[in-house]
N, C-alpha and C positions, 0 to 999 in steps of 0.2 A: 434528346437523351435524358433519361431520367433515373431519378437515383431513391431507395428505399432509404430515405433522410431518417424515419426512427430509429432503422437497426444502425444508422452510419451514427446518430446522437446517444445512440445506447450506450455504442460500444467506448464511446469517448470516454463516458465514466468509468468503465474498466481501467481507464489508463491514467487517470488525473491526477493520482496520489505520487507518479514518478516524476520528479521535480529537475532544477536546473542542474543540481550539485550531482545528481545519482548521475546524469549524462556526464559531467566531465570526469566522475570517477571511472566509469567506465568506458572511458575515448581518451583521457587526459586533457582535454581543450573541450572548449565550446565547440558543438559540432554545428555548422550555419550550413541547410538545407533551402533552394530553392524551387518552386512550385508555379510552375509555366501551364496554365488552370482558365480557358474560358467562361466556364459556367462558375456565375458570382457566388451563388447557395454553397455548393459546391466546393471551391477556392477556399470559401470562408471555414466550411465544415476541417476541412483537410488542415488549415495554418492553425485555428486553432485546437484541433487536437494533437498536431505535432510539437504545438507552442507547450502545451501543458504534459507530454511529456518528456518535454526539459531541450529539447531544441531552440535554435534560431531560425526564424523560418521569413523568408521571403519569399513576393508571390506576385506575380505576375499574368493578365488577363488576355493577353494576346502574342502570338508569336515574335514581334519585331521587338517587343519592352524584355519578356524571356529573351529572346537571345543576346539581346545589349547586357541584361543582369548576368547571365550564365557566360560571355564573353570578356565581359570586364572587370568582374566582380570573382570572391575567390569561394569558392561553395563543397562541403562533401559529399553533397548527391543532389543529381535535379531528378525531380520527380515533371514528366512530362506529358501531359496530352496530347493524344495524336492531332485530332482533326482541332486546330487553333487556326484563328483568321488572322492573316497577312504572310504570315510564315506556320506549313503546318511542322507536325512534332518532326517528319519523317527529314525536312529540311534543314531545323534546326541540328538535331544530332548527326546530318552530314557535314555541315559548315563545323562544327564543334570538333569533329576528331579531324576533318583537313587542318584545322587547326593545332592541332598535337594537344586538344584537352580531353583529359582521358579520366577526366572525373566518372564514379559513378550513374548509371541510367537508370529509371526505372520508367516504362513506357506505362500509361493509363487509355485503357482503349473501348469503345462498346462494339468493336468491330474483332470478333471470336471468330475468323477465319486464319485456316493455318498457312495461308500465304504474306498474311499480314502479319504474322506474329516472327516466318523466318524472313521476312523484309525488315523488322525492328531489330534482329539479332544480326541481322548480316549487316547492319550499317553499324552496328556497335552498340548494341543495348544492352544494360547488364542482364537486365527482367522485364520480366512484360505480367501487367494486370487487367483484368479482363472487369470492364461495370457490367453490372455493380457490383459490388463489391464490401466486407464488413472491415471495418476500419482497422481492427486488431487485426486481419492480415498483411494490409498494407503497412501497419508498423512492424509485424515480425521481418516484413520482406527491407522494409528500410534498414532495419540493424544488422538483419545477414548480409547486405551489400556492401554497408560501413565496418562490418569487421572483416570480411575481406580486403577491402579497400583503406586497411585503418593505416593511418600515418605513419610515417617511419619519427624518430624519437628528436629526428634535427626540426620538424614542423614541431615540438612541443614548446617551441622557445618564438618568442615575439620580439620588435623593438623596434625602438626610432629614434634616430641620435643615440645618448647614452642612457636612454632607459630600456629597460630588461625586463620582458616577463616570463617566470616560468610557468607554462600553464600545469603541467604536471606538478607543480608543489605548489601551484598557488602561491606565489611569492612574486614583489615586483623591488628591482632594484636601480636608481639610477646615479652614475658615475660609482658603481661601484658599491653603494652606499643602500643599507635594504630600507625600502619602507613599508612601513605595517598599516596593511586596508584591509577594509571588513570588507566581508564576503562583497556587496554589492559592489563596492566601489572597485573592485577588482574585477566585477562582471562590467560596471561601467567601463574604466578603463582600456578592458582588453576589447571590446567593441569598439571605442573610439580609436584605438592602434591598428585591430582589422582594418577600419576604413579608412585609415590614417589620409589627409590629404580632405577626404569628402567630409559637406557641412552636412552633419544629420540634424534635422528638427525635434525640436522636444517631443512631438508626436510620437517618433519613431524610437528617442531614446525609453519614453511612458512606456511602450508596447515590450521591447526586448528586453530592458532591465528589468523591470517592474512589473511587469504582462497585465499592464491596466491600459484604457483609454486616459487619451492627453488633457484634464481640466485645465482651459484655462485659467482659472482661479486660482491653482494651488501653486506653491512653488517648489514643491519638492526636487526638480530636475535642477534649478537655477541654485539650492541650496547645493543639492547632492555635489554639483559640478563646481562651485567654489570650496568646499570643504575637500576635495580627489586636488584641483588646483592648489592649494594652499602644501598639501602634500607632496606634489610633484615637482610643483613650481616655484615653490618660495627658498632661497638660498642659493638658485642659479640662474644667471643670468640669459640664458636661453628659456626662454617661453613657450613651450610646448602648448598648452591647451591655449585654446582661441575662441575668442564670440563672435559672431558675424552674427552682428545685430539685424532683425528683425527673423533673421532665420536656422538658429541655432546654433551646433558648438561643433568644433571640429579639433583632431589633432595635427601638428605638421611641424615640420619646418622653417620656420622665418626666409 
């Protein structure tokens, strides 16, 4: 399968200027998109120009790592390849609604027959896209399936223990009490309370905060994450932010 990579890099530019903040103004939260993607080129072309404009985006290069992500992890649209090795698309998205997740679908397929296209809808697909494909379509069809599928106002609100975030007014409060973070540390934040429990590596926090690669030289991530600590954590005796030394930072419960 192959893909006209300058129109799919063209079109990225079209879309770069829409950033993290315009997505939550118009979804109220961060909106985390997963991308179940065997071909590498491909995978990469697609995270980063969903990443730039203004998503979370995770991705995954074979069926069994996609369905463990899209299984266990909480996402508002998987974009999905049909033909993936170990598990293909057609098997995923049946195990996912016997499952009662009924997140949106959007099928990715180089297979233009219309028997295949009412097999993806009849197992529960929201949309089906046909390679290749230009990029700007693939993003109109993601937004028209996230505002159909948009959240009801009780998912606008996050926590753990006695902290509180409201993703709709950007505001985070704990035992009551508000504390004031700047834009990122409120992006970092609400990231480490999505995955509350799991240790993410400074790779991954560089990539979704930040949308840079992880130097190891710099310390921005070990700065960022004691200055959000010091905010969160200093005056109560429960410890929410955690280092799991040699492998990054996680939030949780003692």
């Amino acid at each position: 399968m192959h893909y006209n990579f300058v129109t799919l890099l063209s079109s990225l530019w079209q879309v770069a200027w829409v950033n993290f903040f315009t997505m939550r103004a118009d979804y109220g939260h961060a909106v985390k998109l997963l991308i179940a993607e065997d071909e590498v080129k491909t995978g990469e072309y697609l995270r980063r120009g969903l990443s730039e404009a203004g998503f979370i985006v995770d991705l995954a290069h074979n069926g069994l790592d996609g369905h463990h992500l899209a299984m266990t992890e909480r996402y508002d649209l998987l974009i999905l390849d049909v033909m993936l090795p170990d598990l293909d698309g057609w098997q995923i998205l049946k195990s996912l609604r016997e499952a009662g997740r009924e997140l949106p679908v959007l099928f990715l397929t180089a297979r233009d027959s219309v028997d295949d296209r009412v097999k993806g809808l009849e197992l529960g697909a929201d949309d089906y896209l046909v390679k290749p494909f230009a990029f700007a379509e693939l993003l109109a069809r993601v937004r028209t399936l996230l505002r159909r599928g948009a959240s009801p106002a009780a998912e606008l609100k996050l926590g753990i223990g006695d902290l509180e975030l409201d993703l709709a007014r950007h505001r985070a409060s704990r035992g009551g009490r508000c504390i004031r973070l700047t834009a990122k540390e409120f992006t970092l934040l609400e990231l480490l309370v999505r995955r509350q429990g799991e240790v993410l590596p400074r790779s991954l926090i560089a990539s979704q905060v930040w949308d840079m690669n992880f130097d190891s030289d710099t310390n921005v991530i070990d700065v960022a994450i004691r200055r959000l600590r010091m905010k969160i954590d200093n005056g109560f005796d429960l410890k929410l932010i955690q280092t799991v030394r040699g492998m990054g930072y996680m939030i949780d419960l003692p």
